[in-house]
N, CA, C and O atoms as a GROMACS GRO file, in nm:
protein
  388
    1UNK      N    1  15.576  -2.705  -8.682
    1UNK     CA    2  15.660  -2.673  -8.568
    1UNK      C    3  15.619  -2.761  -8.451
    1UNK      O    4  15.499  -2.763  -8.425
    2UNK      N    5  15.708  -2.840  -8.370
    2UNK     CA    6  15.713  -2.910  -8.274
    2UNK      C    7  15.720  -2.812  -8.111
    2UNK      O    8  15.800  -2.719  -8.120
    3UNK      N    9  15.675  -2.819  -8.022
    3UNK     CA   10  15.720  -2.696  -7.945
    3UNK      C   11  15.663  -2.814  -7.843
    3UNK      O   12  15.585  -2.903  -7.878
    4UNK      N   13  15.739  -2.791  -7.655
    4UNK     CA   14  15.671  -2.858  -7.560
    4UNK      C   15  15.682  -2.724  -7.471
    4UNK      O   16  15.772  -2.646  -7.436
    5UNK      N   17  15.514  -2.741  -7.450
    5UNK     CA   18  15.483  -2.684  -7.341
    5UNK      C   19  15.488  -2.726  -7.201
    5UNK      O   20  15.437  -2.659  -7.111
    6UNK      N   21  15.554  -2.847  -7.179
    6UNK     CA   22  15.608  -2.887  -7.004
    6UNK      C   23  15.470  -2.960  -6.935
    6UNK      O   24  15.433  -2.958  -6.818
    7UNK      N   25  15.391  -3.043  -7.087
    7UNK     CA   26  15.221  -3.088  -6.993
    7UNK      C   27  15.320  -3.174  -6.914
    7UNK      O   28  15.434  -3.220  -6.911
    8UNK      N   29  15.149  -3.163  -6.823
    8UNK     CA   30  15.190  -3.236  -6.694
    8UNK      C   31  15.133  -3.372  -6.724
    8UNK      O   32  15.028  -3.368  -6.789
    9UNK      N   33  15.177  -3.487  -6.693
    9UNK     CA   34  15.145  -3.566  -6.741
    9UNK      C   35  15.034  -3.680  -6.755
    9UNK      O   36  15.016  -3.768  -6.839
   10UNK      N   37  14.954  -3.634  -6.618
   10UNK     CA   38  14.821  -3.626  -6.656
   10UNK      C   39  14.709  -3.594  -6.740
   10UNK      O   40  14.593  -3.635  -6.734
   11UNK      N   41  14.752  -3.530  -6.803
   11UNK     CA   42  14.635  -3.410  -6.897
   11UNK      C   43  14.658  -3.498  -7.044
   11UNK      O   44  14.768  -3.527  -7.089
   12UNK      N   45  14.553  -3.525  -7.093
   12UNK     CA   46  14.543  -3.619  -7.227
   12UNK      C   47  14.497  -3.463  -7.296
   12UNK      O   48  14.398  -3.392  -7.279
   13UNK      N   49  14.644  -3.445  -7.395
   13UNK     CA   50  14.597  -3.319  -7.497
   13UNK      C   51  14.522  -3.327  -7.573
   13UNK      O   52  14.439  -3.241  -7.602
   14UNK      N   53  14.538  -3.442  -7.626
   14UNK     CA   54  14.425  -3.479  -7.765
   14UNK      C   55  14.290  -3.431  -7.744
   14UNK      O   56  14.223  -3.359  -7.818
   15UNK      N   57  14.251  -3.498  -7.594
   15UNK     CA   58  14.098  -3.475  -7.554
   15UNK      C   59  14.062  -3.347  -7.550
   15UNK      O   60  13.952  -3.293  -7.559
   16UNK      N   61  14.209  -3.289  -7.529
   16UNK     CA   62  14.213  -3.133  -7.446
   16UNK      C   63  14.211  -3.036  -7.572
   16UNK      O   64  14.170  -2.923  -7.550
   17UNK      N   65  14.253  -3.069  -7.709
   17UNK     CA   66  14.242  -3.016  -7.822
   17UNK      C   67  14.099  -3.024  -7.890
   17UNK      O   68  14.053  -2.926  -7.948
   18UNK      N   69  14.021  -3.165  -7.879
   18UNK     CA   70  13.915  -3.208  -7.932
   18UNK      C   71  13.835  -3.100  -7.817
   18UNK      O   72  13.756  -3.036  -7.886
   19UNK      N   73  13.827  -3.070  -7.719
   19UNK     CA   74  13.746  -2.990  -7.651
   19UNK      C   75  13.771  -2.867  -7.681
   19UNK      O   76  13.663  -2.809  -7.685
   20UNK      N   77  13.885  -2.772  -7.712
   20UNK     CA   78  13.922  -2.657  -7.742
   20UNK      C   79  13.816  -2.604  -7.867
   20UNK      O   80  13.744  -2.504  -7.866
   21UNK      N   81  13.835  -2.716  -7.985
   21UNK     CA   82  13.703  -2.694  -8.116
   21UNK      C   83  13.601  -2.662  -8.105
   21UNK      O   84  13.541  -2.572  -8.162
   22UNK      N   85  13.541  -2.800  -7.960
   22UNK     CA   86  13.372  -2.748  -7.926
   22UNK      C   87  13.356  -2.634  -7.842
   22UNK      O   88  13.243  -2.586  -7.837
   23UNK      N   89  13.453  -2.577  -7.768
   23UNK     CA   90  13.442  -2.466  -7.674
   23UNK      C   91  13.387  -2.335  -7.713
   23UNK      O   92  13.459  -2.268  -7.787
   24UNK      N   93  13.274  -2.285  -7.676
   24UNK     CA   94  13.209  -2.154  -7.716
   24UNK      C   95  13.312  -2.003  -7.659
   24UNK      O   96  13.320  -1.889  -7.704
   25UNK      N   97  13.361  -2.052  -7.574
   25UNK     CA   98  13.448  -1.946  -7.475
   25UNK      C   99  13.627  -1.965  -7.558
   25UNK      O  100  13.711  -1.877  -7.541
   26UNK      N  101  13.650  -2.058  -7.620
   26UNK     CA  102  13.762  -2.082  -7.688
   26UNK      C  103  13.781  -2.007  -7.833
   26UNK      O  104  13.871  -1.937  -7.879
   27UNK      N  105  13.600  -2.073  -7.904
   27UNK     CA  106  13.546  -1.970  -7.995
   27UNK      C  107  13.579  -1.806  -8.040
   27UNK      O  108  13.613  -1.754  -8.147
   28UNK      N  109  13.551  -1.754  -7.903
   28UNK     CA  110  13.540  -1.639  -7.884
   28UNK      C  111  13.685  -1.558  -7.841
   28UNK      O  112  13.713  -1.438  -7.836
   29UNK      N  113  13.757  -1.675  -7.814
   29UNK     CA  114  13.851  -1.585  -7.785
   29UNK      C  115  14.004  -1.609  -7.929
   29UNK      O  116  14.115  -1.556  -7.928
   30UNK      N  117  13.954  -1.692  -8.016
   30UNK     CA  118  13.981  -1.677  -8.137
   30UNK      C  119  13.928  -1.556  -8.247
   30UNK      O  120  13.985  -1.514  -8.347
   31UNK      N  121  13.834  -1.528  -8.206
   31UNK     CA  122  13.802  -1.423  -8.272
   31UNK      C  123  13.866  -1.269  -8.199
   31UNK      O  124  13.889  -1.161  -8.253
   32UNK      N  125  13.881  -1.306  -8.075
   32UNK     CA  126  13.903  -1.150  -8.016
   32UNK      C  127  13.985  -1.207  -7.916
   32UNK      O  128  13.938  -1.264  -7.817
   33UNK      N  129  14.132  -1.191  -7.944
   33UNK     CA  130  14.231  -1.246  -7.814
   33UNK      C  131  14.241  -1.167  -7.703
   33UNK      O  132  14.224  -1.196  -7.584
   34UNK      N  133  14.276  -1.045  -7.763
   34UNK     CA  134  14.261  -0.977  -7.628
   34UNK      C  135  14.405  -0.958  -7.640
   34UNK      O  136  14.438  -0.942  -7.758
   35UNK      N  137  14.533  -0.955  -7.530
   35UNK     CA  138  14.622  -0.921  -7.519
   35UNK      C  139  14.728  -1.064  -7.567
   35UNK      O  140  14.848  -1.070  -7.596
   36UNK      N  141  14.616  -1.172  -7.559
   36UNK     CA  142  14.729  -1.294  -7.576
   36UNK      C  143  14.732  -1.301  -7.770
   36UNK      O  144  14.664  -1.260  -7.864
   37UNK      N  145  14.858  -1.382  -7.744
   37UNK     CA  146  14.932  -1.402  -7.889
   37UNK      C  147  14.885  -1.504  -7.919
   37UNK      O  148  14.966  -1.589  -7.883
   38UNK      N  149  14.750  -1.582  -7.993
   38UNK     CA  150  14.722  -1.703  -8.021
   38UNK      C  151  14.765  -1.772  -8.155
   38UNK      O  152  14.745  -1.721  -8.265
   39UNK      N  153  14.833  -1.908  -8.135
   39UNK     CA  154  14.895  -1.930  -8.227
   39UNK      C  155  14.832  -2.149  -8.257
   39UNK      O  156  14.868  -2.204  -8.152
   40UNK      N  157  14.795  -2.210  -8.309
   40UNK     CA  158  14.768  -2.336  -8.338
   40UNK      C  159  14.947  -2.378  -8.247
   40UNK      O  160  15.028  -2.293  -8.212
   41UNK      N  161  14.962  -2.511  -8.233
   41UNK     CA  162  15.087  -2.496  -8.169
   41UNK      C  163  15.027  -2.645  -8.164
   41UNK      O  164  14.914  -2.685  -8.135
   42UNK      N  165  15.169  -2.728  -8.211
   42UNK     CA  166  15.171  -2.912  -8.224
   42UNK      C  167  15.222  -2.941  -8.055
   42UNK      O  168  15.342  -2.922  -8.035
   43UNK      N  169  15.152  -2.978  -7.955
   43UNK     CA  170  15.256  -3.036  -7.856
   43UNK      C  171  15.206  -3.179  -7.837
   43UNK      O  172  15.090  -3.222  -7.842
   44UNK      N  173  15.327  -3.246  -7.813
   44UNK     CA  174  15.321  -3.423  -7.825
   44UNK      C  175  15.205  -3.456  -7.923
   44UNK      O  176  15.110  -3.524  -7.886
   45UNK      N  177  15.215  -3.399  -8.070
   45UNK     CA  178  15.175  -3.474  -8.166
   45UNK      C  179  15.011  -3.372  -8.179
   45UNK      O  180  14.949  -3.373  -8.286
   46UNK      N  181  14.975  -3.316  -8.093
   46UNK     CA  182  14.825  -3.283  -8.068
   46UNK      C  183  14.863  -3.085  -8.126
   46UNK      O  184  14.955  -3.013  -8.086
   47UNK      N  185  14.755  -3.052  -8.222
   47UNK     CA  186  14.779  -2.925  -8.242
   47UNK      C  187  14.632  -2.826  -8.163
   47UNK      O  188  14.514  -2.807  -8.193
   48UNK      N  189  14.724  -2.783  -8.052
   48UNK     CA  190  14.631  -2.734  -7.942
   48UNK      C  191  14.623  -2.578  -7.998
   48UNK      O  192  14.692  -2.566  -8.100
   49UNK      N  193  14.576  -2.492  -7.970
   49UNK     CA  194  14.550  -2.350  -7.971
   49UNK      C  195  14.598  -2.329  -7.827
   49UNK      O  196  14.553  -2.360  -7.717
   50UNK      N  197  14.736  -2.246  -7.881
   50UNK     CA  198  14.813  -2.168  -7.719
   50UNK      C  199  14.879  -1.990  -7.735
   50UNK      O  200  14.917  -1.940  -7.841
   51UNK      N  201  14.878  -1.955  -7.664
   51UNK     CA  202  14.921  -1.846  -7.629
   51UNK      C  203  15.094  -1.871  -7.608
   51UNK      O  204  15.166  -1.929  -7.526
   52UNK      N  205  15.117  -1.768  -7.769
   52UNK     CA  206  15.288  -1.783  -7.757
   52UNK      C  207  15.352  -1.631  -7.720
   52UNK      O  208  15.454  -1.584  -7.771
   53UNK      N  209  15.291  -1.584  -7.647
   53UNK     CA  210  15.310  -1.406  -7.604
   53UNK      C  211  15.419  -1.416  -7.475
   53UNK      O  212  15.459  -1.313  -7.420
   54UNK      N  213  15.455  -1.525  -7.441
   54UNK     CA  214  15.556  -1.600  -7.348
   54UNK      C  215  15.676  -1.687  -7.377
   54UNK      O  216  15.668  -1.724  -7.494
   55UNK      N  217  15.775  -1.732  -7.322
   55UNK     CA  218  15.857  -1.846  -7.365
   55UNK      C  219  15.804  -1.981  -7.407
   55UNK      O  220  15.860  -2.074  -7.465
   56UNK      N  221  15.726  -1.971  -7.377
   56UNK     CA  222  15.690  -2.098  -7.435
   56UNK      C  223  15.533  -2.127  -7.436
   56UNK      O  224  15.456  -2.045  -7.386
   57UNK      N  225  15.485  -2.248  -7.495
   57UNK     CA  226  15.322  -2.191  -7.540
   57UNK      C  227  15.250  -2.253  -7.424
   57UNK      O  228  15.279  -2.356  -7.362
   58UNK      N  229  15.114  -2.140  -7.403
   58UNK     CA  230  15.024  -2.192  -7.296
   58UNK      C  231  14.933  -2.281  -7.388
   58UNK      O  232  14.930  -2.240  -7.504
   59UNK      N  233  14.870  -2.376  -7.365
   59UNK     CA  234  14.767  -2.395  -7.430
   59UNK      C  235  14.649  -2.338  -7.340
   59UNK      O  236  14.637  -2.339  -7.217
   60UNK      N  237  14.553  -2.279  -7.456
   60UNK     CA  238  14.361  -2.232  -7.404
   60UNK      C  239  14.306  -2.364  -7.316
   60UNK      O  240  14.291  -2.477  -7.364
   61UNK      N  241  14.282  -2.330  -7.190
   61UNK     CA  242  14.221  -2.445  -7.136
   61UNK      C  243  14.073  -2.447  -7.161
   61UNK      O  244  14.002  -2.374  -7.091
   62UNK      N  245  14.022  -2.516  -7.246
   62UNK     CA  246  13.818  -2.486  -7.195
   62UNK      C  247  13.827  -2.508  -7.068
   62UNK      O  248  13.911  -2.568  -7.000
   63UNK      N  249  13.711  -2.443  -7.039
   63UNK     CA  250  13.591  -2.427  -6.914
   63UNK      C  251  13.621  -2.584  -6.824
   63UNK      O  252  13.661  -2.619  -6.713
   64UNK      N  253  13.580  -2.638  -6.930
   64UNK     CA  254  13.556  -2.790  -6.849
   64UNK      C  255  13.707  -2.850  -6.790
   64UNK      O  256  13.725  -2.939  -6.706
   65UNK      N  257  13.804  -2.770  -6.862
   65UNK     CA  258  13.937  -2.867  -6.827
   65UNK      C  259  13.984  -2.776  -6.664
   65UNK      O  260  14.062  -2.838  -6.592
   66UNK      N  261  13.957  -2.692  -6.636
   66UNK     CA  262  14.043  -2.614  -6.529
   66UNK      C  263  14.044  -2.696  -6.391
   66UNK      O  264  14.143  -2.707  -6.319
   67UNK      N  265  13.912  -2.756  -6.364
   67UNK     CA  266  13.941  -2.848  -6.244
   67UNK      C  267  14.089  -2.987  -6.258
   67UNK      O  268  14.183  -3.028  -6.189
   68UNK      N  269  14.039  -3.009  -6.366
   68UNK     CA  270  14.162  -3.149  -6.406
   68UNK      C  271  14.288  -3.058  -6.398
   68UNK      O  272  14.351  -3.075  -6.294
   69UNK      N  273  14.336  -2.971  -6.478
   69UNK     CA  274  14.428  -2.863  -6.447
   69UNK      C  275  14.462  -2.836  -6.340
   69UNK      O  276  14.573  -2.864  -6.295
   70UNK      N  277  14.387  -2.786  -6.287
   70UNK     CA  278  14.439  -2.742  -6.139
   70UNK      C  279  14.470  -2.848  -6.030
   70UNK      O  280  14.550  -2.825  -5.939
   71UNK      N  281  14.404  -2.966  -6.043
   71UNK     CA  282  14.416  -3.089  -5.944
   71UNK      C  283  14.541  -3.149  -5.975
   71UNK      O  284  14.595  -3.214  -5.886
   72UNK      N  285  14.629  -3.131  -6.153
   72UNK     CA  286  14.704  -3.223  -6.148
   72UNK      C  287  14.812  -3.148  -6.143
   72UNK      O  288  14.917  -3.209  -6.159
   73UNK      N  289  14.822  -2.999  -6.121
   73UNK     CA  290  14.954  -2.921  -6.092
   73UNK      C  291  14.947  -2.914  -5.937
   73UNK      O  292  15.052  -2.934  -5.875
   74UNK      N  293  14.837  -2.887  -5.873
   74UNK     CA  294  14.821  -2.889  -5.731
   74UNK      C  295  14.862  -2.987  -5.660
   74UNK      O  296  14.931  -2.977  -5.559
   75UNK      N  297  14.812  -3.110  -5.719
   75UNK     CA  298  14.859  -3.259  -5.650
   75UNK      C  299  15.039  -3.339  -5.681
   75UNK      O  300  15.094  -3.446  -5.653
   76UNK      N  301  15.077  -3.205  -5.754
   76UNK     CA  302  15.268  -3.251  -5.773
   76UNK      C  303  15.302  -3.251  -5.653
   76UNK      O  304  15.391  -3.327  -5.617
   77UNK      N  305  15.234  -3.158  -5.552
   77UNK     CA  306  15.349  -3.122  -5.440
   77UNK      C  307  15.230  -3.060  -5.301
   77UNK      O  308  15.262  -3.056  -5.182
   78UNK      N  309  15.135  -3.031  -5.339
   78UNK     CA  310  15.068  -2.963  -5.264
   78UNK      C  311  15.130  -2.829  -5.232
   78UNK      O  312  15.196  -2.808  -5.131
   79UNK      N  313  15.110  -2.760  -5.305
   79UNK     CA  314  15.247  -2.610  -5.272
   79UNK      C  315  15.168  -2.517  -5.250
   79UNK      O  316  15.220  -2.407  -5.264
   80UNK      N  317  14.982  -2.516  -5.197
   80UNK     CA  318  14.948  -2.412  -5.200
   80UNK      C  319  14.869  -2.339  -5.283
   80UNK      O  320  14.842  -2.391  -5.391
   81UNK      N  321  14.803  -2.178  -5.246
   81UNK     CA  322  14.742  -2.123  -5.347
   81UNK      C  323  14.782  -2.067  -5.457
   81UNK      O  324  14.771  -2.103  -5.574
   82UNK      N  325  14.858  -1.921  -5.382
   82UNK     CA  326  14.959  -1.896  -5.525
   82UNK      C  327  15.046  -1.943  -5.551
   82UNK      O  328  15.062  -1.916  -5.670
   83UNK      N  329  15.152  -2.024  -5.508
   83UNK     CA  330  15.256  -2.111  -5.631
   83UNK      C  331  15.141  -2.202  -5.674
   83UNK      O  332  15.138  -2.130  -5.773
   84UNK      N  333  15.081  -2.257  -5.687
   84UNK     CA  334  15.024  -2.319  -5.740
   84UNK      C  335  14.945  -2.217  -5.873
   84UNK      O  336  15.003  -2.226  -5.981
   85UNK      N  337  14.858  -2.153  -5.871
   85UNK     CA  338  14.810  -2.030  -5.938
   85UNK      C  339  14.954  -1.974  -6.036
   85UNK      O  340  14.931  -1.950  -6.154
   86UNK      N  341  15.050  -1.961  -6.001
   86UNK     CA  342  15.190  -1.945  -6.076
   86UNK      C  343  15.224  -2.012  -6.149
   86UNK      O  344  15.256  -1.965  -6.258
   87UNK      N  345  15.235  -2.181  -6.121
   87UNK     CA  346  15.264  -2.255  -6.161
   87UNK      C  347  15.159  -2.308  -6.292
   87UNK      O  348  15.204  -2.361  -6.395
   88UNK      N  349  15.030  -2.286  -6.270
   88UNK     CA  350  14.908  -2.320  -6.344
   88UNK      C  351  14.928  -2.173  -6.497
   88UNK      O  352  14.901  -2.179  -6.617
   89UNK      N  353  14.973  -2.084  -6.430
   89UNK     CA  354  14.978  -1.963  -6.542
   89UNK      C  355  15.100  -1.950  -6.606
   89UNK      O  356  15.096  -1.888  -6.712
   90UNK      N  357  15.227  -2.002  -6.563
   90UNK     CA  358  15.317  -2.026  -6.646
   90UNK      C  359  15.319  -2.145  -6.782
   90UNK      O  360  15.386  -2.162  -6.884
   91UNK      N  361  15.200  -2.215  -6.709
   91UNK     CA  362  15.199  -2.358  -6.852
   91UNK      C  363  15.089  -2.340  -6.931
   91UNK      O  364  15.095  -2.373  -7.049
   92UNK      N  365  14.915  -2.259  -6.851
   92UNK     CA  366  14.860  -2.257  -6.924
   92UNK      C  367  14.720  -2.118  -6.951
   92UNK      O  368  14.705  -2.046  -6.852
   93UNK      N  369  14.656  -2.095  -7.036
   93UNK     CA  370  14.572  -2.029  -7.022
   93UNK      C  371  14.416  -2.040  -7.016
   93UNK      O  372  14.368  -2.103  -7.110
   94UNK      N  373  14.327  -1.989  -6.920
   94UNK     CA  374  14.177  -2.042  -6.972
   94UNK      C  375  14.111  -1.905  -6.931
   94UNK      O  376  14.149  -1.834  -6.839
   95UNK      N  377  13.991  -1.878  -7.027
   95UNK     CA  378  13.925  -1.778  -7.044
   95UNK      C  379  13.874  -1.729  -6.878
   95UNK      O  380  13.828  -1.809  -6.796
   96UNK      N  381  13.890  -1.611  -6.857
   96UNK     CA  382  13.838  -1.505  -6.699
   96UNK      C  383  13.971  -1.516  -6.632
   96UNK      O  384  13.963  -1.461  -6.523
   97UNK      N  385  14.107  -1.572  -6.656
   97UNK     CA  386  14.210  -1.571  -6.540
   97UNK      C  387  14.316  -1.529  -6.627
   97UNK      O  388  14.429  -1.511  -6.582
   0.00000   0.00000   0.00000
């Protein structure tokens, strides 16, 4: 299955998938999701682990990716805390938020 999650086009998934594997907090939340729907999910060629409990799939952000995340939805427009925080949770998910 092909599916786009709307990356922004900054964010290199591949790297962002190859980090999802080594992630201890990604780990863990494969074993115990919690309320989200986790599903493997192909976007632009890269099969990320995302949350399809929504219209469309979040991918799991590791730990390490949320600054790059947040700088490259923040820096579209400068829109702020929560649209920005909105905007970051409609495309993606990372473990404590």
């Amino acid at each position: 299955m092909v599916a786009s999650a709307s990356p922004i086009p900054l964010i290199d998934l591949a790297r962002m998938a190859e980090e999802q594997l080594r992630d201890p907090k990604v780990a863990e939340l494969r074993k115990q999701p919690g309320a989200l729907k986790l599903k493997e999910v192909n976007l632009d060629g890269c099969i990320l682990l995302c949350d399809v409990s929504t219209s469309r799939p979040r991918p799991i952000v590791p730990p390490l990716w949320t600054k790059t995340i947040f700088e490259a939805i923040h820096n579209l427009s400068h829109p702020g805390h929560k649209p920005t925080t909105r905007a970051i949770s409609a495309r993606y998910v990372w473990p404590g938020t």
